[in-house]
Phi, psi and omega in degrees: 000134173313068203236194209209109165324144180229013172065008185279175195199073186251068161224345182246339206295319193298322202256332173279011189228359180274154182258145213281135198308319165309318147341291173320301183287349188280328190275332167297292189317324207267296176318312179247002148320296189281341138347287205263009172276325172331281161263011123345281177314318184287316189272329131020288197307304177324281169348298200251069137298278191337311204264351166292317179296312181287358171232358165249007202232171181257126165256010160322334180214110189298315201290310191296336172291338210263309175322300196314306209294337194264000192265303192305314181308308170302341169284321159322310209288320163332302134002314184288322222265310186324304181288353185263354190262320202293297183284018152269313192270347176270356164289326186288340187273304186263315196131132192304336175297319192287352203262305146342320186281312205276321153332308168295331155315296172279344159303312170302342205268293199279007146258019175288295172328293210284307177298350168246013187262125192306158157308177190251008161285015204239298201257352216029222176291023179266342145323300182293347195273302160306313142341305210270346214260312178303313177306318199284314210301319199294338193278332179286308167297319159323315198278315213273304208259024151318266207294326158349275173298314185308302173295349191273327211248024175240346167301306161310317189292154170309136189284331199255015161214058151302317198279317176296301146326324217265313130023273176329312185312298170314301178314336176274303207291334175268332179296319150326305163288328178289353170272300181320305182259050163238354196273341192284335186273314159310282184302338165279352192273336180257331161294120157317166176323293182302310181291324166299343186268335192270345190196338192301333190254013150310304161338301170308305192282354193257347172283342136337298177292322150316320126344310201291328160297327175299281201315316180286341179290315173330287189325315203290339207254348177293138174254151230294178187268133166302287202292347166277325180286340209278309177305319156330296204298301212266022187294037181252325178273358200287159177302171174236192193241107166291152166316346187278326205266349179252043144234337134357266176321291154351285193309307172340280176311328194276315165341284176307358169252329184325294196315290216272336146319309181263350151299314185316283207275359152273293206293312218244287237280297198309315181280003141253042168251343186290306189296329175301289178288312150346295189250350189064016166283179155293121188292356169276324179289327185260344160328316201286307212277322175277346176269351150331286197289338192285310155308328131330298194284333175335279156335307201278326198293312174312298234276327168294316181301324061065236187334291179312349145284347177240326157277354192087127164345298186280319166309356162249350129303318173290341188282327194281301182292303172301328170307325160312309162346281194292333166250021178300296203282328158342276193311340196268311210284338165302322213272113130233240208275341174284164194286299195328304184308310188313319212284291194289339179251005168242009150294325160334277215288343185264357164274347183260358177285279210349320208275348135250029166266349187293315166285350202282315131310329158311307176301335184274319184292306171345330181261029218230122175260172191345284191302327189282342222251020177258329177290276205318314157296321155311305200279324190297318188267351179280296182320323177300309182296310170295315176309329186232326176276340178271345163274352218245265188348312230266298168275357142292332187263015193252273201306328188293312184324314233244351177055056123266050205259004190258344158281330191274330170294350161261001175270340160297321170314272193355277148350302190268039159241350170270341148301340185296307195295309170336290194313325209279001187230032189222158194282182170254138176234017198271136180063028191253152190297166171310298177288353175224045174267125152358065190285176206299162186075349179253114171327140137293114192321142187283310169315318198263312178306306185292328264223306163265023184274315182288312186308300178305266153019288160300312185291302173302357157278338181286324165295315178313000000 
């Protein structure tokens, strides 16, 4: 049978493999400093489709450029899964830092790219061939610094504040979008129209690249993960992993990412360019209305990561799919030309993304056992996000063309009842050590069960 060191030790590893709290904290900052240049850049494209479009594309036809450009995106995501096996295996091999260090290197790089590439009156389709050759790089650093972060920084956290910690991530990744759209509301608020279209949103991606030198110095000071080194040492003595059981595990992630993949990029990344082009708002208005709405879930995310130390992981997921439910078609059904509607419907949906994305990262490396797990997140959650999030642009504005938009919106049902059934088969992991979560087919150790069993216990009596 195929099987896989997993480095484990669980009578030494929690204490020889947590790093002493300045450390801890120095190494927090530093993940999610380039966290949040990550999307800051990733989020950018999104933002500025139209002007992406109009300038890398044959604009003979708008609708069709607009399509080309969202063709393009979904293609970073293709990408992704490429970038999570390559840079999973060099976190799992070198170490999560070195992995992290380089992924940023090519983020910076392809919006250096994306900000220097002639038009497509200049060059023709070798714009678009350029466009795709950068979007694929970013897409390749996206995919690595996923499965990366998400793990280095479920490595580090505190076992009985993982979810909060975990939190953090998130919390970066909408201040990176909530930076991308505010710089998107500057440059329309100082460019004319004609000038924001011919050279202003250039800016944006080069102040990206720019960003990226702070972030890589940060990134150089961080320390290595205790548990990957821990993992290293003893891998000679270590329990092992079956291939059966890291295909689980697999099946896990990806289950578990589809939903929240394809809310992120309709609900966060996508609705104002969806109100712009869609609705005919105003593009200043509706910038103002989604950074509004991005500030809420801001507020909300520590208090979700928070709570899920103290009820669980899966009780807050399963709180979380229903809820989609219950407001998807609400929310679709809010929206027109006005900002104020943007306001009110993606501030909805974006307190109910809070309650899982506040976690999502937690959740994923958690279903990871040590060696395995910067690969196994990276390729899972990267495949998942091209299947269901690098597409959800593309065929929400297809389906919208089409005055169907009410398909795409039962196709989010779907989605969430099949994460319903998904939860009901992944462990509960909140306050249980890194090394001594289950892997599939395996009991929690009775000390580590109970131990989060009494916390959670106590705190909902203290609420009765």
């Amino acid at each position: 049978m195929s099987t896989l060191h997993t480095g484990r030790d669980d009578a030494a590893v929690p204490q020889r493999a947590r790093l002493l709290p300045t450390a801890q904290r120095k190494s927090l900052i530093a993940v999610v400093a380039g966290n949040f240049l990550e999307w800051f850049d990733w989020t950018l494209y999104a933002l500025l489709t139209t002007y992406l479009a109009a300038n890398f594309f044959n604009t003979g036809d708008p609708q069709s450029a607009v399509l080309s450009t969202l063709a393009v995106f979904a293609g970073g995501f293709l990408a992704r899964p490429l970038g999570g096996l390559i840079f999973g295996v060099v976190g799992d091999k070198l170490g999560r830092k070195a992995s992290l260090v380089i992924c940023m290197l090519l983020m910076g790089a392809g919006s250096l790219m994306i900000a220097l590439i002639p038009s497509y009156d200049s060059i023709g389709v070798w714009a678009s061939v350029l466009l795709l050759t950068a979007r694929l790089a970013q897409g390749i650093a996206h995919g690595g610094e996923s499965g990366n972060a998400y793990t280095y920084l479920a490595e580090i956290a505190p076992a009985k504040k993982r979810g909060l910690w975990g939190s953090s991530i998130m919390m970066t990744m909408l201040l990176g979008i909530m930076a991308a759209t505010a710089l998107s509301i500057l440059l329309t608020s100082v460019f004319p129209k004609a000038e924001m279209l011919e050279y202003g949103w250039r800016y944006a991606f080069a102040a990206g690249a720019l960003l990226a030198i702070f972030a890589l110095y940060l990134r150089s000071q961080a320390a290595e993960s205790g548990f990957f080194v821990e993992a290293k040492a003893t891998h000679g003595s270590a329990r092992t992993v079956t291939k059966r059981q890291l295909t689980i595990i697999a099946v896990r992630i990806l289950m578990l990412s589809l939903l929240t993949n394809v809310l992120y990029y309709t609900w966060v990344s996508f609705a104002s360019s969806f109100a712009i082009s869609g609705k005919g708002m105003d593009p200043n208005g509706a910038y103002i209305a989604t950074f509004a709405a991005q500030t809420l879930a801001f507020i909300a995310l520590p208090f979700m990561g928070w709570l899920s130390d103290r009820i669980g992981r899966r009780r807050q997921l399963t709180i979380w799919a229903v809820a989609v439910i219950v407001v998807v078609f609400p929310i679709s059904a809010i929206l027109t030309s006005e900002p104020w509607t943007l306001f009110v419907s993606q501030g909805i949906s974006l307190l109910v993304w809070a309650i899982q994305s506040s976690i999502h990262s937690t959740i994923m490396a958690e279903q990871a056992p040590t060696e395995a797990r910067a690969t196994s997140v990276g390729i899972w959650t990267s495949v998942g996000a091209a299947l269901s999030g690098g597409t959800a642009p593309y065929l929400y504005t297809w389906l919208s063309s089409m005055q169907l938009g009410w398909v795409f919106s039962l196709y989010i049902v779907v989605l969430a009842i099949a994460t319903l059934v998904t939860i009901r088969f992944i462990p509960e992991t909140a306050g249980i050590e890194m090394n001594e979560i289950p892997l599939p087919g395996e009991q929690a150790s009775s000390d580590a069960a109970a131990s989060a069993d009494s916390d959670r216990t106590a705190v909902l009596t203290a609420k009765e």
